[in-house]
ZAMARGU-4260 file (C-alpha; in steps of 0.2 Angstrom, whole numbers, plus 5000, padded with zeros to 4 digits):
<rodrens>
0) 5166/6119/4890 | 5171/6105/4904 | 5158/6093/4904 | 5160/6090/4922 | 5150/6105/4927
5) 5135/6101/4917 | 5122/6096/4932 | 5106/6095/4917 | 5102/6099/4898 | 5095/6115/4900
10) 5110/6123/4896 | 5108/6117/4879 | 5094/6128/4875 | 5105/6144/4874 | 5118/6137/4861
15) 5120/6140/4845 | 5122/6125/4832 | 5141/6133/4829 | 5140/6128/4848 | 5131/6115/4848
20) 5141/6107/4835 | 5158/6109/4844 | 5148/6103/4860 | 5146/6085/4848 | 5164/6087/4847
25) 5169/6088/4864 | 5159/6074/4868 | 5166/6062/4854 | 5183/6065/4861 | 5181/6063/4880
30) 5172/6049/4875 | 5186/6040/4867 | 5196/6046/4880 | 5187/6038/4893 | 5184/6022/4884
35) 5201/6018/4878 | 5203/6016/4899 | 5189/6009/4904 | 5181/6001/4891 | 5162/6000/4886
40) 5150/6004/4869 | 5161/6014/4859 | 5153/6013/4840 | 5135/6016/4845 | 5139/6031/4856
45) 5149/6038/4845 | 5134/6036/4831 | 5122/6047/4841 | 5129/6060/4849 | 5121/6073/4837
50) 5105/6062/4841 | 5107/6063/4859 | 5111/6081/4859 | 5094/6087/4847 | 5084/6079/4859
55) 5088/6086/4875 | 5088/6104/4865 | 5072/6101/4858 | 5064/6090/4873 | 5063/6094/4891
60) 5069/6079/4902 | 5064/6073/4914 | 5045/6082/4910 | 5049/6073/4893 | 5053/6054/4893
65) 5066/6049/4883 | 5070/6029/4883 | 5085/6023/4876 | 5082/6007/4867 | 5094/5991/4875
70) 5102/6008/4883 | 5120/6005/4878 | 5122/6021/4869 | 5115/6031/4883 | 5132/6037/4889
75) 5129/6055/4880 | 5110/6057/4890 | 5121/6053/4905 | 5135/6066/4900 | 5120/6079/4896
80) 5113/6074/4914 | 5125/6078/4924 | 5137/6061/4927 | 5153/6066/4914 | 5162/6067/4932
85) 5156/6048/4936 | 5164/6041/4918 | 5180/6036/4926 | 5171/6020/4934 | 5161/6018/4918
90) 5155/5997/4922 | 5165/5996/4935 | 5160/5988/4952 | 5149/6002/4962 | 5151/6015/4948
95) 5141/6022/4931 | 5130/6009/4922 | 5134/6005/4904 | 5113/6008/4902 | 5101/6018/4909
100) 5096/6016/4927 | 5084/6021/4935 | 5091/6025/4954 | 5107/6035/4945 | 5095/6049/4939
105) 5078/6055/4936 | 5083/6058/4918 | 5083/6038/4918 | 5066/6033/4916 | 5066/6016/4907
110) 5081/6003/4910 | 5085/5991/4899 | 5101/5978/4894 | 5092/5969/4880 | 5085/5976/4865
115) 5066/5980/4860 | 5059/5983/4872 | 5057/6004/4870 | 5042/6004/4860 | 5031/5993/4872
120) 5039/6004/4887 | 5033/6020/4878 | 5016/6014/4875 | 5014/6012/4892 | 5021/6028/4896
125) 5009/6036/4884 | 4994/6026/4891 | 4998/6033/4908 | 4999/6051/4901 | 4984/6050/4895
130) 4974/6044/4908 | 4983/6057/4919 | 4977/6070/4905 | 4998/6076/4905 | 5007/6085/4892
135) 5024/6078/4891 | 5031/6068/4877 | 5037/6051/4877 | 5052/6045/4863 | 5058/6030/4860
140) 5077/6028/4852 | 5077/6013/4844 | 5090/6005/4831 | 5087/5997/4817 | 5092/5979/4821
145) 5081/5980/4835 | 5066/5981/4824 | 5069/5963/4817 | 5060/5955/4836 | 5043/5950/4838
150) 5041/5964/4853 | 5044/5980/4844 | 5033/5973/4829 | 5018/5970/4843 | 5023/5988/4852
155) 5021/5996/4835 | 5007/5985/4829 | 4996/5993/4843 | 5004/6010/4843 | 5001/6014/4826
160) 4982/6016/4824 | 4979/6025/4843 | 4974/6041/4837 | 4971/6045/4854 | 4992/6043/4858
165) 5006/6054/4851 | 5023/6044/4856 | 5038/6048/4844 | 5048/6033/4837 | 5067/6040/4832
170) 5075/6026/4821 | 5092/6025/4823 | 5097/6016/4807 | 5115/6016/4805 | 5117/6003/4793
175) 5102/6006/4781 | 5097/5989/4784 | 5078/5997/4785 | 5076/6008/4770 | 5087/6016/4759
180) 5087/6037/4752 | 5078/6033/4738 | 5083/6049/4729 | 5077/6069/4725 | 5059/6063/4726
185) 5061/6058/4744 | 5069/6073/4748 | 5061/6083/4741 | 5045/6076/4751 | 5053/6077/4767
190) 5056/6097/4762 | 5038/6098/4758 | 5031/6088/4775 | 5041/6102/4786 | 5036/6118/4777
195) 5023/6129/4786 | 5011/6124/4775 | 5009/6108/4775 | 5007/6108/4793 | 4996/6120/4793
200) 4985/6109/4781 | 4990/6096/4792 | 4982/6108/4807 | 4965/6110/4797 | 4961/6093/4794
205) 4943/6097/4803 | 4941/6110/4793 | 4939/6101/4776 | 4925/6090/4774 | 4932/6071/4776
210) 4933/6067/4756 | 4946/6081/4755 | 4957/6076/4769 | 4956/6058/4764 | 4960/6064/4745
215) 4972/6073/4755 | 4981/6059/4761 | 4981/6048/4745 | 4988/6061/4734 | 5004/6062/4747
220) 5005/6040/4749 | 5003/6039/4730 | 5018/6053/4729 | 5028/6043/4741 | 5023/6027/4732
225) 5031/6032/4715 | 5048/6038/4726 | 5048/6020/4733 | 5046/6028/4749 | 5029/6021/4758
230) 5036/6011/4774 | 5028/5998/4784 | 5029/6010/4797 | 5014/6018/4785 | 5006/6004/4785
235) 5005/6002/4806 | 4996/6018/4804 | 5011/6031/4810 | 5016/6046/4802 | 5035/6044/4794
240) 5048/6056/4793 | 5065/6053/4784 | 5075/6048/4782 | 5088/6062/4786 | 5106/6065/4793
245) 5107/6061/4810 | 5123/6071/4811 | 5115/6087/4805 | 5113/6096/4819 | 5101/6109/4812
250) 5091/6097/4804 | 5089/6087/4817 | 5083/6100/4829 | 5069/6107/4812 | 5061/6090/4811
255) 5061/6086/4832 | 5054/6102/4833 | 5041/6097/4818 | 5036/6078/4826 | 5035/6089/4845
260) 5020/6096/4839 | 5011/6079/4830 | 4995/6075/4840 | 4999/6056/4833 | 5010/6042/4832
265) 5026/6048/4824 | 5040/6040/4818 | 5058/6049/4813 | 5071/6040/4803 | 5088/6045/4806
270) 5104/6041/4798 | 5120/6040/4809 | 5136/6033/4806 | 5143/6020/4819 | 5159/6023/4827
275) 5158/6044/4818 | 5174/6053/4823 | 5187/6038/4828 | 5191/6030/4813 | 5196/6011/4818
280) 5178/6012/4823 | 5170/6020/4806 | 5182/6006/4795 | 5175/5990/4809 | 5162/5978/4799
285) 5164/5964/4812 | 5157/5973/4827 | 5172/5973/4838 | 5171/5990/4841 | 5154/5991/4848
290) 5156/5983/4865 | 5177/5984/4869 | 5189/5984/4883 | 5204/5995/4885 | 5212/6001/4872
295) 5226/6013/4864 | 5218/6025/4853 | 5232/6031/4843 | 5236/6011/4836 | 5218/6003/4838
300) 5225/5990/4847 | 5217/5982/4863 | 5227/5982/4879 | 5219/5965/4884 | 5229/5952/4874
305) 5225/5933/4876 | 5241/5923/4884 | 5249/5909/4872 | 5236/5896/4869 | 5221/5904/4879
310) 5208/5905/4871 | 5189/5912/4875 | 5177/5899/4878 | 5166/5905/4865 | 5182/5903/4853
315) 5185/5886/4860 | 5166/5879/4855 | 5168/5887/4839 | 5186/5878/4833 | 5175/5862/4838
320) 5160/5869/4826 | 5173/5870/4814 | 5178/5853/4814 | 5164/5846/4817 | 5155/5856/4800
325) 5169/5848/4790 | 5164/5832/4792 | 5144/5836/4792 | 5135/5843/4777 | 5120/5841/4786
330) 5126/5853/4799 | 5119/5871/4804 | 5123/5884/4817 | 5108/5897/4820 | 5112/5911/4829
335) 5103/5926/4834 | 5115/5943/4828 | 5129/5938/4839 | 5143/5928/4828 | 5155/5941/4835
340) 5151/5940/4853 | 5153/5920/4851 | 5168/5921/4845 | 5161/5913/4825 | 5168/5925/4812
345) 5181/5911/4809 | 5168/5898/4807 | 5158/5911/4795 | 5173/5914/4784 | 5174/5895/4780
350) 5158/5890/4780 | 5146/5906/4777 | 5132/5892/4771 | 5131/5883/4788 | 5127/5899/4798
355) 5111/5908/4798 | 5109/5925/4809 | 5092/5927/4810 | 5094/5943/4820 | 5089/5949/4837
360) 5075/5936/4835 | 5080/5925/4850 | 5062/5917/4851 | 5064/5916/4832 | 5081/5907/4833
365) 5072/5891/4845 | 5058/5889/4834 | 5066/5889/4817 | 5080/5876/4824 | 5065/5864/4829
370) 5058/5865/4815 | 5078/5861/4806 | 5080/5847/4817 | 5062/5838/4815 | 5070/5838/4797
375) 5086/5830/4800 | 5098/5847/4800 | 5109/5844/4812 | 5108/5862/4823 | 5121/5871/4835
380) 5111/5888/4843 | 5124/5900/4853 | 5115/5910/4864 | 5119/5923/4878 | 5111/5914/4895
385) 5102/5930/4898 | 5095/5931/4880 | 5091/5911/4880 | 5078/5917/4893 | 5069/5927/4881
390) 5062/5912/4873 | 5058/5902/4886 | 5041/5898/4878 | 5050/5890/4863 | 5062/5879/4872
395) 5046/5871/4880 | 5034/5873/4868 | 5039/5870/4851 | 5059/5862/4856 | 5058/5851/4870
400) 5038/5846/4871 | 5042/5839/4849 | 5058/5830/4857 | 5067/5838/4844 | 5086/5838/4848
405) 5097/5855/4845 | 5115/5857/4853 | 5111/5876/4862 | 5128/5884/4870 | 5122/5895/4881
410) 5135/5909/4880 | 5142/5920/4894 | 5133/5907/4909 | 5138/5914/4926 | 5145/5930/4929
415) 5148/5941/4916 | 5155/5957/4927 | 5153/5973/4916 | 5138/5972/4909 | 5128/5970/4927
420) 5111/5966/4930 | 5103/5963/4912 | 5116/5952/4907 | 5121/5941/4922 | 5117/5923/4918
425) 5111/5915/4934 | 5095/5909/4930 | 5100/5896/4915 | 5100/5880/4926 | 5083/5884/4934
430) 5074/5887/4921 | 5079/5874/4911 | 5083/5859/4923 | 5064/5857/4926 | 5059/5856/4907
435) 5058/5837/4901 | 5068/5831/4885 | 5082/5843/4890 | 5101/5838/4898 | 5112/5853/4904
440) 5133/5851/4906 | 5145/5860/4909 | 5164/5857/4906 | 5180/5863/4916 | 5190/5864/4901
445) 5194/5863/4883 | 5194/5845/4882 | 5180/5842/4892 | 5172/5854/4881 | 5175/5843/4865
450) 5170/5826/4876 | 5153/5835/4880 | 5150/5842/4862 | 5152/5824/4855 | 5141/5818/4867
455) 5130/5830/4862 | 5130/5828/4844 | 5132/5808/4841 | 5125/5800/4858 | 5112/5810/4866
460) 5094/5808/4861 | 5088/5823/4868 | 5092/5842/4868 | 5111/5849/4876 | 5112/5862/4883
465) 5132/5865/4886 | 5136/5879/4898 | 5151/5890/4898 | 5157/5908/4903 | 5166/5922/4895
470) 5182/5918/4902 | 5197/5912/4897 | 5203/5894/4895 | 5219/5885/4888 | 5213/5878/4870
475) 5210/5861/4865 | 5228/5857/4859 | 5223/5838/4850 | 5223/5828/4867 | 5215/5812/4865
480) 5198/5811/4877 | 5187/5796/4881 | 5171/5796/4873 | 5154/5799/4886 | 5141/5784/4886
485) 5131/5792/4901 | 5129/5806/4914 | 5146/5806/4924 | 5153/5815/4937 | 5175/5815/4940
490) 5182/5812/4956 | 5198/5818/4959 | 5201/5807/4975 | 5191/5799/4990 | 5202/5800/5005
495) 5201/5819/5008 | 5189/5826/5023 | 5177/5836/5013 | 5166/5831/4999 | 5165/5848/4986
500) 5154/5846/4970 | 5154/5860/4957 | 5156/5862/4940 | 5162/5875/4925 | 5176/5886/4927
505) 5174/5887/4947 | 5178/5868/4949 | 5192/5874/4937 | 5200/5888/4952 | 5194/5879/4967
510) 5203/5862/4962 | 5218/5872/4957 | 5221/5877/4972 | 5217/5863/4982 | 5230/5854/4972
515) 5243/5866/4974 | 5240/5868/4992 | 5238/5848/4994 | 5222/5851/5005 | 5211/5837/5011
520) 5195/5841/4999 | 5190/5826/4988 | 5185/5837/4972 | 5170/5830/4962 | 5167/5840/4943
525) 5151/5839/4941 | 5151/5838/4919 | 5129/5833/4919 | 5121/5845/4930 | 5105/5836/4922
530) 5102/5822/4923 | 5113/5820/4936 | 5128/5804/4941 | 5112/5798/4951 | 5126/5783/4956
535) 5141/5792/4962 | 5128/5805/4970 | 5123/5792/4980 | 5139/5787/4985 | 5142/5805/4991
540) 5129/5805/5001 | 5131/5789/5010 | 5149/5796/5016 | 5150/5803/5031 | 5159/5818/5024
545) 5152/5834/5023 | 5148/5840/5008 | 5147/5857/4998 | 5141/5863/4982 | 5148/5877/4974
550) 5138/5886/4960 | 5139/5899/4949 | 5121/5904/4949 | 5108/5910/4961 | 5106/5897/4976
555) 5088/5894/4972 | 5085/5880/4959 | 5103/5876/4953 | 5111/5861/4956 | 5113/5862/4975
560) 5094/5862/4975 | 5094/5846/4963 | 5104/5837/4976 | 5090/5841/4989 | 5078/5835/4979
565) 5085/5819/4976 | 5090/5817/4995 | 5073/5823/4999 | 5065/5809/4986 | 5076/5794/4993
570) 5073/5799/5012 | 5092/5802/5014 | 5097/5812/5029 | 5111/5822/5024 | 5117/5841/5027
575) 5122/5850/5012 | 5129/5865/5009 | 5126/5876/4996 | 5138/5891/4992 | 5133/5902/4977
580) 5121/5919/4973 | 5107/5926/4986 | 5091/5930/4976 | 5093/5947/4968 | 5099/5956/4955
585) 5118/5956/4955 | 5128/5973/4948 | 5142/5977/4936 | 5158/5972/4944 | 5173/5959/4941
590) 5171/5944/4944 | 5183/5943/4955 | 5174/5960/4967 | 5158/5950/4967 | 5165/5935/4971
595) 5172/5942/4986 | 5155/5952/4990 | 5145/5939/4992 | 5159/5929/4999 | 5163/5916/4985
600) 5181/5921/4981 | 5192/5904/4983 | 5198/5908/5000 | 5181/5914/5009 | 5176/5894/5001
605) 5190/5888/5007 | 5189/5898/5025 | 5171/5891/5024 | 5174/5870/5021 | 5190/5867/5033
610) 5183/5879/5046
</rodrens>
């Protein structure tokens, strides 16, 4: 069939599974298509299109709510809803989210970039239907690394013994990390649990007088007890299904079919393949086929090649963790599930003892490096900006507060295009800056980087938090670099007629170009955007240039707002001007397209300071 014609999942309904099963492969294939051009989730969409499929032929969305956990491998909902013909922009500025959205369709009821928050979304959704006395069902799709976080466990904690609530928990456990097929016995259990029997004793539990159902119920735990097959999901009081193969599409549809009709909390374990149909995906153990650009699908390889001695930024701090673990047996790097993403499956491979992933446990990951560095373990925490905020309680409760001192990069600070809203990291520098015990710096380039890091490590007394983007940056190539004593800012010269402060890789493009151009603008790189140069800031703001302050965050609460504060505190009268992000939520786009939007693309700032 052409999937551009499908408006909603109704059609499903009057396939067959022959149908149905070269529907799965129809999909598979436009979506490598479409990926290998614009890039996106490949591996995880791949894993579930059988999933996705069963659903909406069992289920009846929108009436029936189906939340996507993170909502990255959402793109075959969005196919079944009617938006195939909008994959061409797929994360591209104005086009398809990568996750579900909530103003793209009504088939989009929950919206999500990070990951577990579907159970707690669902609970509330199941609350609401049954104060409103409604009959709709609400599912959560979640995957099994997503399990490891505090929230689902508090979601399922309170799920699991409202009798009064039916939501349905689908496990998407492609890497058996939760339970393994434990054999005949389980399978043979799962055959039992989904014969017409069993339901119907299920159905007449008020008709057997209560020590019979409750004899009932032991007799099937102990069963599933010797097959090694009790869960904790048990234990929080749901009934457990699986697990089974989330690529049968006949069996997928039986036990959907079987949970529809549970008047309690429900959970069914499924089995999938990441990456199923393209084979560099299947054969990936590092995860570089889960979140990719371009790419050509006959070779594998990615169309986006680094230029001769660029490196990522995240690749750049982790050569410095290489060398700095060589010389420091006392030396840890926590991270939360990401060691591709930050660019440590180097540093992993030659020193697998001094890295711990703790999982999607960001709140975890600050609390547990506290508790390292109050005992003298020297600790490194890379962490997206946009997930940092999700333990905001530790880095003032149990880091900060205990003046214990941690190195935290914060990953992917600024901008980060594709991914849009859930993942831009504007909000880093406010809501750290005004937590004690805690500096923030940002460097321009690689050997600023390693000057920072050093300070970091070896001079600091508190906390660092170093900032720094996913673009690209020439590596450190050996340069000698002077070592940092305090907060300093870099002055490129004093004799231009425009003072212009920012930091990170937009002081990196805006003094470029004033260089090239030879333009009158006296270029300060601010490295400490806290504590700040308090001394050459004073000078600044004694001259009787004006003065501008780039950021590459939301206006409110960055650094141009700490140069107020400090102007307002000394009873300076001064005009400042601050260029950076209004206050909302910014969209998928280049940086470059969003730059230009909101009219921070280098010669709209330039336009703006010799105007």
């Amino acid at each position: 069939m052409n999937l551009l014609d499908i408006k909603d999942p109704g059609f499903l309904k009057k396939l067959s599974i022959k149908e149905l099963d070269e529907l799965a492969s129809e999909i598979r294939a436009f979506l490598i298509e479409n990926i290998s051009k614009t890039g996106g989730h490949l591996s995880s969409n791949l894993g579930v299109v059988e999933l996705t499929i069963a659903l909406h032929y069992v289920f009846n969305s929108p009436k029936d709510h189906i939340v996507f956990d993170v909502g990255h491998q959402s793109y075959i909902h969005k196919i079944l809803t009617g938006r195939a013909k909008e994959f061409s922009k797929l994360r591209m500025y104005q086009g398809l989210s990568g996750y579900q959205k909530r103003d793209e369709s009504v088939h989009d009821v929950w919206e999500a970039g990070h990951s577990s928050t579907a159970i707690a979304a669902i609970a509330g959704f199941e609350v609401a239907r049954n104060m409103n006395k409604s009959k709709e069902k609400n599912i959560a799709v979640v995957g099994d690394g997503s399990l490891n976080s505090g929230l689902s466990f508090e979601a399922l904690n309170y799920l699991g013994h409202q009798k009064h609530l039916s939501p349905i928990i689908i496990i998407n456990d492609n890497e058996m990390s939760i339970s393994k097929n434990v054999g005949r016995l389980s399978r043979l259990l799962n055959k039992t649990r989904s014969t017409k029997f069993y339901n119907y004793a299920t159905k007449t539990k008020r008709k057997l007088p209560k020590f019979m159902y409750r004899l009932k119920v032991r007799i099937a735990n102990m069963i599933r007890g010797f097959a090694n097959n009790l869960t904790i999901f048990d234990e929080f009081g749901f009934s457990y299904y699986g697990p089974i193969d989330g690529h049968d599409l006949k069996g997928l549809i039986k036990f959907l079919n079987l949970i529809k009709n549970k008047n309690r909390p429900v959970v069914l374990h499924v089995v999938t393949k990441k990456g199923k149909g393209y084979k560099f995906a299947e054969e990936d153990n590092l995860g570089k086929w889960h979140g990719v650009g371009p790419f050509n699908i006959e070779t594998g390889e990615f169309k986006n090649s680094n230029k001769e001695n660029y490196l990522s930024w995240g690749n750049i701090i982790s050569e410095y963790m290489i060398d700095y673990a060589e010389k420091h047996d006392d030396f840890k790097i926590i991270i939360p599930a990401m060691i591709t993403g930050s660019g440590l499956n180097e540093f992993e491979e030659k020193y697998p003892n001094k890295i711990i992933d703790v999982g999607i446990c960001e709140s975890f990951a600050v609390c547990f490096s506290s508790a390292l560095a109050l005992n003298n373990v020297q600790v490194f925490l890379p962490i997206y900006s946009s997930f940092l905020q999700r333990a905001y309680d530790q880095v003032v409760h149990d880091l900060t507060r205990q003046k214990a001192k941690i190195v935290i990069g914060i990953d992917r600070a600024g901008l980060v295009g594709s991914d849009g809203e859930t993942h831009q990291g504007l909000y880093d520098i406010a809501y750290l800056k005004h937590i004690p015990n805690i500096e923030i710096v940002q460097p321009s380039n690689a050997v600023e980087a390693w000057m920072l890091l050093d300070y970091a490590f070896n001079v600091s007394k508190n906390t660092v938090a170093i900032r720094y983007s996913r673009n690209q940056q020439i590596k450190y190539l050996g340069e000698k670099y002077p070592s940092i004593k305090n907060p300093i800012w870099l002055r490129s010269k004093t004799d231009g007629i425009v003072n212009f402060i920012s930091y990170g890789d937009n002081f990196e493009r805006i003094n470029t170009y004033v260089e090239i151009n030879k333009l009158p603008v006296n270029m300060i790189n601010a490295l400490f955007i806290k504590p700040m140069d308090e001394n050459t800031l004073l000078d600044l703001l004694k001259d009787d240039k004006p003065l501008y302050v780039l950021e590459d965050v939301t206006k409110i609460s960055g650094l141009g707002s700490s140069i107020l504060e400090f102007i307002s505190e000394y009873n300076i009268f001064k005009k400042v001007k601050i260029l950076g992000l209004p206050d909302e939520f910014i969209l998928q786009g280049s940086q470059e397209e969003l730059y230009k939007q909101y009219h921070l693309d280098t010669e709209s700032i330039i336009r703006e300071i010799l105007k």
